[in-house]
N, C-alpha and C positions, 0 to 999 in steps of 0.2 A: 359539037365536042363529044364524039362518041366515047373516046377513053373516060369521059369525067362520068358519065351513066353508069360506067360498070367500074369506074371508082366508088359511086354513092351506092351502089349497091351491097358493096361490102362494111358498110357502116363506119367511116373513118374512126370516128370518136370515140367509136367501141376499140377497134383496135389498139386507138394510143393510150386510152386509159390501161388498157392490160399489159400495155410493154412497160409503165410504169409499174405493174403488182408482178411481171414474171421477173425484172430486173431487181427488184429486189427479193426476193427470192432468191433470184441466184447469185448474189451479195451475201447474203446473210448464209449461203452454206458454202462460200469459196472461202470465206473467212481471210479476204485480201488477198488469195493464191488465185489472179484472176488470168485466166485462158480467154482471148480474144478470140479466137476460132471458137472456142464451144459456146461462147455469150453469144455471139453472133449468131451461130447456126440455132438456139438457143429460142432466140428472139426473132429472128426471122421467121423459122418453122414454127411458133408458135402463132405468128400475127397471117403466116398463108392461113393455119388450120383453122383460125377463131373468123379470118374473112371468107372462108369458106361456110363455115355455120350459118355466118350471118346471110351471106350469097342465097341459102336455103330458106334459111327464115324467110327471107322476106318473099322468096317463092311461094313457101304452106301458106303464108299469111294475106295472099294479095287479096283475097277476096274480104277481109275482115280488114284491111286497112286501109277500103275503099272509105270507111264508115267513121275513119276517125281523122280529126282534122289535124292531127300532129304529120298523120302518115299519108294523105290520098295527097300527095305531091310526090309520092316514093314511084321511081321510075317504071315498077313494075305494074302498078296502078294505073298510068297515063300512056301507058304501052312504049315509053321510049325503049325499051327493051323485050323481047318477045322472051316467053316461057323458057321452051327449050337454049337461047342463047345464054339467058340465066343461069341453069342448070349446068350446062356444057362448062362455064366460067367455073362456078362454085367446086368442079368435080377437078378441074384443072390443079385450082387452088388448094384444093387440099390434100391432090397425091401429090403436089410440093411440097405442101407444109408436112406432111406426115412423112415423105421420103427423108427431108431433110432432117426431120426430129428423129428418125432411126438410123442415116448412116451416120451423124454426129454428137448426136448424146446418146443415151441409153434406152435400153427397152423399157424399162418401169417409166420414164420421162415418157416417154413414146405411148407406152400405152395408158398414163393417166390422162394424157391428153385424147388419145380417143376416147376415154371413156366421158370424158368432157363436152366432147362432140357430138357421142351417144345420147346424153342425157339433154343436150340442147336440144337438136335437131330431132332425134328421135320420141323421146319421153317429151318432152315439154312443148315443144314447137308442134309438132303431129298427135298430142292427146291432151298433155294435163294443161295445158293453157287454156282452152275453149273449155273443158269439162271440171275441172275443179279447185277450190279456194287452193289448196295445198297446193298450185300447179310452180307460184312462187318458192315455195320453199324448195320446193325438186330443182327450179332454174338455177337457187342458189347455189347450188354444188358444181355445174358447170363455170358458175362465173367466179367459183372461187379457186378453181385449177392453175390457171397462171402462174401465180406465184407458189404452187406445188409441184409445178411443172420445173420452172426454173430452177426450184431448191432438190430437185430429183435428180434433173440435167448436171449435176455436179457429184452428188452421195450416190447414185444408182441405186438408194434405198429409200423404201416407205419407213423413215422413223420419226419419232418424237418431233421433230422442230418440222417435219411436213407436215404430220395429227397438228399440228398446234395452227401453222396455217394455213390447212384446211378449214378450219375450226372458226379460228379468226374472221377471215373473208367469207366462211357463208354465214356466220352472225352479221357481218355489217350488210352484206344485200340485202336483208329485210328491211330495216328501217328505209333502205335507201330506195329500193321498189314500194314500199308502202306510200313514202313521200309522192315516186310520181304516181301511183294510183288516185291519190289524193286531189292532187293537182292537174291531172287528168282525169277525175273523175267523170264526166259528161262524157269520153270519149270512148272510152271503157261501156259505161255504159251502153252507148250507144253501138259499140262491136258484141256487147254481149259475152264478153271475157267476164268469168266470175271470180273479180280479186276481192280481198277482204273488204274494203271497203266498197263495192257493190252490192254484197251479199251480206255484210252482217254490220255496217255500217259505220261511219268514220272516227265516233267514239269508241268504238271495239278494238280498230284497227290503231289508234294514240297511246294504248293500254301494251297493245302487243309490241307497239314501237319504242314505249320505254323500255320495258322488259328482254326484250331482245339490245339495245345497248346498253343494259345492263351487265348481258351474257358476255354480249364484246367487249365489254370495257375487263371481265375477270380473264377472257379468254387472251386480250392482248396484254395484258402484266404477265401471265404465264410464259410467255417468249423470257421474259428478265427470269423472273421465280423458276424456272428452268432450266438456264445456265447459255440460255442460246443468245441472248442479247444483252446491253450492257445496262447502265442504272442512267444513261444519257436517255435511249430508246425510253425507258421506263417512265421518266417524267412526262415526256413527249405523250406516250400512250395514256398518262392519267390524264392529264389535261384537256386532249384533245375528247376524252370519252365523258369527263365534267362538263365542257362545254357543250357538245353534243346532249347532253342527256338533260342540260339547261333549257336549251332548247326547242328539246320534247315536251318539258313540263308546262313550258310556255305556253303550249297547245292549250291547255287547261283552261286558259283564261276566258271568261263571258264572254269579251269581247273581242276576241281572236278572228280575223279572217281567215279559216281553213286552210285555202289555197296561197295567200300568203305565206301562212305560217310552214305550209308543207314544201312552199320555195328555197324556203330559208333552209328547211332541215337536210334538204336533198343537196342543197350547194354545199351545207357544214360538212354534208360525208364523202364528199370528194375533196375537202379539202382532210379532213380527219384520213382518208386511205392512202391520199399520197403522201400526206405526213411521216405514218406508219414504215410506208414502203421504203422511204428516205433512209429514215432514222436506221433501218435493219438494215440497210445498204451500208451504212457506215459504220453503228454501235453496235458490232456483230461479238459474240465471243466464242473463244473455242472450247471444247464442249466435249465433254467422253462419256455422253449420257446414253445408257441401253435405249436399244433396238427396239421399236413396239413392233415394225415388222421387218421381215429382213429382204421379204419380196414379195412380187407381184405374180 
């Protein structure tokens, strides 16, 4: 099954989780006036461009994903796929996704998403992932484009209600990369990735993870407190950032199994983002709030 290798190589799961954060986005700035052609072109050129990153990744990474047991089944690993057929894929893949996001939506769409691509592939996948704790935090901004993408794909502007989910979705990568750090701990280790919990150890990193949904829990009410979403959105967003941050605190307990508990956290934030994304897909409002910028 030669088409399924160079399926898995684009990381399916990555993909659909993001069509879920660009679609709502681009809900929450069509504000119901919705264009099937641009959602579509939309969402498609966004899921070539992000399976193209991933195409790459897992290229920079084969040598470091021999060593961990989530990954040394990944085809690039076991050679079902050679280098160069990799590469040729991923480069295929993304002057699709990247043609299609510039002759159908906008140039600011267009170019946050390369700059999305940049920070992946570039910055995180070829430097700060192997060399430093921060390398998470730099990933965040890549995986928080989607749904900035989508909401540009409709405004052609960087303003307020993009700041805001920007803002949003790279507060929740943390907690949600710290969980699998946690819970893959051993494997980590054993690549030699230095994430917070390698390096400064799994009590440091339960501290950072309350704290940062803390940040998301004030940064997704500002969607409502800002005129962009309605007071349905609103409840949804406290609740789901209460329960989330419940069980964080969880964590706390003497007798807490780590990797349990870091299962648990990792599942509640996937269900807390596509919560989010729902809700602004629906509970959108219309909105005459200043520009933070006007362009890119």
């Amino acid at each position: 099954m030669k088409l399924k290798r160079y399926l898995l190589v684009t990381k399916p799961g990555i993909i659909f989780g993001n069509l879920i954060a660009v679609a709502g986005g681009y809900f929450l700035a069509a504000q119901g006036q919705i264009d099937l052609g641009l959602l579509l072109a939309t969402v498609t050129g966004l899921s070539l461009v992000v399976a193209s990153g991933c195409v790459m990744n897992n290229c920079i990474d084969r040598d470091i994903d021999r060593h961990m047991e989530r990954t040394r089944g990944r085809v690039l690993v076991t050679g079902q796929i050679s280098l160069l057929a990799a590469l040729a894929h991923g480069v295929v893949l993304g002057l699709a996704g990247f043609g299609l996001l510039w002759w159908y939506t906008t140039p600011v769409a267009t170019a946050l998403a390369a700059f999305g691509f940049f920070i992946y592939v570039g910055v995180y996948s070829l430097w700060m992932k192997r060399r430093s704790v921060y390398g998470t935090l730099v990933g965040s901004l890549s995986g928080a484009m989607p749904p900035v993408v989508g909401y540009c794909a409709v405004t052609g502007q960087f303003d307020t209600g993009a700041a805001l989910l920007l803002l949003i979705f790279c507060l929740w990568q943390m907690p949600h990369s710290y969980a699998i750090a946690i819970f893959r701990f051993d494997d980590y280790s054993a690549a030699g990735i230095p994430v917070l919990p390698v390096k400064e150890g799994i009590r440091v990193t339960k501290q950072h993870i309350v704290w940062y949904i803390l940040a998301f829990a004030a940064a997704a009410l500002m969607l409502t407190l800002s005129g962009f979403a309605g007071y349905g959105y609103l409840v949804i967003a406290l609740l789901v950032s209460i329960w989330w941050l419940l069980i964080a605190l969880s964590g706390y307990r003497e007798e807490v199994d780590d990797r349990v508990w870091a299962r648990k956290l990792f599942g509640f934030s996937i269900i807390a983002i596509t919560a989010l994304s729902l809700m602004m897909s629906i509970d959108f409002q219309t909105v005459s709030t200043p520009l933070l910028f006007t362009g890119l």
